[in-house]
N, C-alpha and C positions, 0 to 999 in steps of 0.2 A: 975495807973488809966488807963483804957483802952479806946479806940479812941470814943467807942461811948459813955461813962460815962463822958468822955471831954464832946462831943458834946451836952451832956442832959442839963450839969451844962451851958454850952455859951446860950445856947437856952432857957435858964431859965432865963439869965442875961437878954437876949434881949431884952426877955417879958419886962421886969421891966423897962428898958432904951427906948425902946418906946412906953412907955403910957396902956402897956396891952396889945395893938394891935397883929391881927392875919395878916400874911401877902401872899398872893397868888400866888406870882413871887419872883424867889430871881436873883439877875444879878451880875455876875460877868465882872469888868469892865477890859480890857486886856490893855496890851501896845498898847499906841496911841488912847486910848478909854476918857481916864480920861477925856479930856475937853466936851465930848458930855453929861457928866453925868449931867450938868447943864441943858441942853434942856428939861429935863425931868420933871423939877421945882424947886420951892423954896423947901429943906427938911422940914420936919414934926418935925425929930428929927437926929440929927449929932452927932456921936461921932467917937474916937479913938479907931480901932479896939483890940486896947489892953485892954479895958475895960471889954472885955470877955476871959473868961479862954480859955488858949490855943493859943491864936493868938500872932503874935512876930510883931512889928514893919519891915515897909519895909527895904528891903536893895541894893537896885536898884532904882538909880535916875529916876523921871519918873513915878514911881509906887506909888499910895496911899498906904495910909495906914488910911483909916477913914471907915466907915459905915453909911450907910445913911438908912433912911425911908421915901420915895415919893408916894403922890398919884398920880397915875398917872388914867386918867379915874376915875371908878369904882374902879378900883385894887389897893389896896395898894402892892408898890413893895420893896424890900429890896436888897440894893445894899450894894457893895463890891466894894469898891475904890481900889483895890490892888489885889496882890495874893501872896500865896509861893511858889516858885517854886522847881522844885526838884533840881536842881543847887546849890542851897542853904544848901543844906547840912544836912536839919531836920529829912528828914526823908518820905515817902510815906506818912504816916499820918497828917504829917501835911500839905501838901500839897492840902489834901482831908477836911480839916477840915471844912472853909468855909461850903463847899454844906453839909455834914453831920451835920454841927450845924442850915444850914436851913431846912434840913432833917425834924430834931427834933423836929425844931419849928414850923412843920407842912405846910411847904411851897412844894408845888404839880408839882409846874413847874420851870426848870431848866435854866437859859440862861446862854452860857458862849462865852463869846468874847474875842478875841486875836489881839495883830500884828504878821504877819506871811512874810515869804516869798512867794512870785507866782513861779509857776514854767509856768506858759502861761504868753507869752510877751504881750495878749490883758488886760491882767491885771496891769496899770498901778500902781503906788500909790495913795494908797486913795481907792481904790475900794473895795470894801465889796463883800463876797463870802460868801454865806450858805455850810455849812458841809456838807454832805451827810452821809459818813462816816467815817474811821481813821485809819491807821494802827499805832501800837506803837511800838515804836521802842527802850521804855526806859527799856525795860526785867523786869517789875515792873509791878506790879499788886497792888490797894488798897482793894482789898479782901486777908481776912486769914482764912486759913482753907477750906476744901471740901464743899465750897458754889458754883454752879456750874451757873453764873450767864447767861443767853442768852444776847449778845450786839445783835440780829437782830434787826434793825430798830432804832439802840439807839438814833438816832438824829433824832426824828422823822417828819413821813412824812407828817402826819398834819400841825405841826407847820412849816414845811417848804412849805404848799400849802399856809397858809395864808401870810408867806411873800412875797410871787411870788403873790398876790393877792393885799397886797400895792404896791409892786416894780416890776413887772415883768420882767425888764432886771436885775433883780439879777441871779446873778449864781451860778453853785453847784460845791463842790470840794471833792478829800478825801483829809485828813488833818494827815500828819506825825510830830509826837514828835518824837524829838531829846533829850537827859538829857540836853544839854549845856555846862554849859556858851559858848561854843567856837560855831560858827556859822559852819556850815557846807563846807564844800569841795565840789571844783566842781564836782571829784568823786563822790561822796555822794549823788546830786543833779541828777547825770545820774542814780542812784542805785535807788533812791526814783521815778525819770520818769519809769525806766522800770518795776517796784512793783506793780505800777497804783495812785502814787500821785503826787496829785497840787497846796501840800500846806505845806510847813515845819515852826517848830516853838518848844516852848520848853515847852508849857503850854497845858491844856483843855483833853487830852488825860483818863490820870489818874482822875481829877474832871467826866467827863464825865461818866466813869466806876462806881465809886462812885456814882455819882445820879444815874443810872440804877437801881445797887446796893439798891439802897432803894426806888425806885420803884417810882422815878421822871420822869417825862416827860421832855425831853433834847431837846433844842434849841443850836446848834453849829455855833456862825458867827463869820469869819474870817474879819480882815481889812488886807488888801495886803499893805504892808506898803515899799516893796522894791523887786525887781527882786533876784531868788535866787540867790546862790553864782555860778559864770562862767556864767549864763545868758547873762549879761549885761556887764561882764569884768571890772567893776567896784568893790571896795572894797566894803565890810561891815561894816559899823558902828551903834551904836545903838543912835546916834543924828538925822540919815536919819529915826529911823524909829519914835521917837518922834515926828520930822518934819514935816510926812506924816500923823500923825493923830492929830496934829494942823491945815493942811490945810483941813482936809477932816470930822473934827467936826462937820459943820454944818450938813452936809449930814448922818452922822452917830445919831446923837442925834433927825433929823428928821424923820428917818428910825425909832428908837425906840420908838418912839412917838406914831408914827401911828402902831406900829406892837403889843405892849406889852398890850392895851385894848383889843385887838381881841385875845388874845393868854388866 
């Protein structure tokens, strides 16, 4: 079965799993994200994203694995407690699957959010960065075949006036995928400054490409959850970035409050 005949049958399951409903917004929640998904509200309808064809249980502590439908506003939004990453071993499509099964099911705007590293020391943890743009770095593409798709503007500039319009000291970065699991090197970290990025991490890259792909309107926020690697001289571990998006839930689950009725 091919990726988007996946995507038809999940997006058919959805329908049926929440109540019929059509939804406007789909969000994918990143590392360090999960606890703000409450601020959002009580769900409408919760389940286990294994419920729909194609999706694998998580494998990374940390990471959901459920699906939600909130209203939030006006807008009914459909969230994604989790992700697959390419690390994982599944494959590019599955990785893409998520945003192309909200594709299908008719959903128009894209948001996806991450824990990442900063490469600016004004970025402590906790601090939230809008995308600007991305260079990727994982030699992976989720398009197949002579589909020539434009990323100008993929994270677009819209949706990032209106968040500079609830938060105005929010800031902008580009945002480098790394494949993972292993965090990056201080090397790595001077390669990724001299390129022109400000933000590493192992997710959002490939989803991104995909919503363009199908002709989604893409919101890209980062949460800075730790200094990159040689930065700070400090190790890496993946409890600092859980950490970081435990203390900084409030702020992030307010941010999408206010942001996701206007979008």
């Amino acid at each position: 079965m091919n990726s988007q005949t996946l995507a038809t049958e999940a997006a058919a399951t959805l329908h049926e799993l929440t109540g019929g409903h059509d939804h406007d917004i789909a969000l994918v929640m990143g590392s360090g994200w999960l606890p703000a998904a409450d601020a959002l509200g009580t769900p409408d309808y919760e389940f286990p994203n294994t419920e729909l064809p194609g999706f694998s249980a998580p494998s990374v502590k940390g990471h959901g694995g459920t699906i939600r439908s909130v209203t939030v506003g006006k807008s009914r939004v459909l969230i994604f407690l989790g992700r697959t990453h390419y690390y994982e071993g599944r494959g590019v499509a599955a990785v893409v699957h998520g945003v192309r099964t909200a594709a299908a099911a008719g959903v128009k705007t894209m948001v996806l959010t991450n824990g990442c590293g900063g490469l600016n020391t004004d970025w402590t943890p906790g601090t939230p960065v809008l995308i600007k743009d991305h260079i990727n770095l994982t030699a992976q593409s989720p398009i197949e075949g002579a589909n020539f798709v434009d990323l100008t503007d993929l994270y677009s500039s819209r949706l990032r006036a209106l968040c500079r319009d609830v938060d105005p000291s929010l800031d902008e970065g580009v945002y480098c995928q790394f494949t993972g699991p292993h965090y990056e090197t201080p090397a790595e970290i001077q390669m990724v400054r001299a390129i022109g990025g400000d933000l590493v991490g192992m997710s959002t890259v490939l989803e991104a490409i995909a919503a363009r792909e199908a002709g989604m309107e893409v919101l890209g926020l980062s949460l800075v959850t730790n200094l990159a690697a040689g930065i700070s001289g400090a190790p890496l571990n993946h409890a600092e970035v859980l950490e970081a998006g435990k203390l900084a839930a409030a702020r992030m689950g307010g941010l999408l409050v206010d942001i996701l009725p206007r979008v």
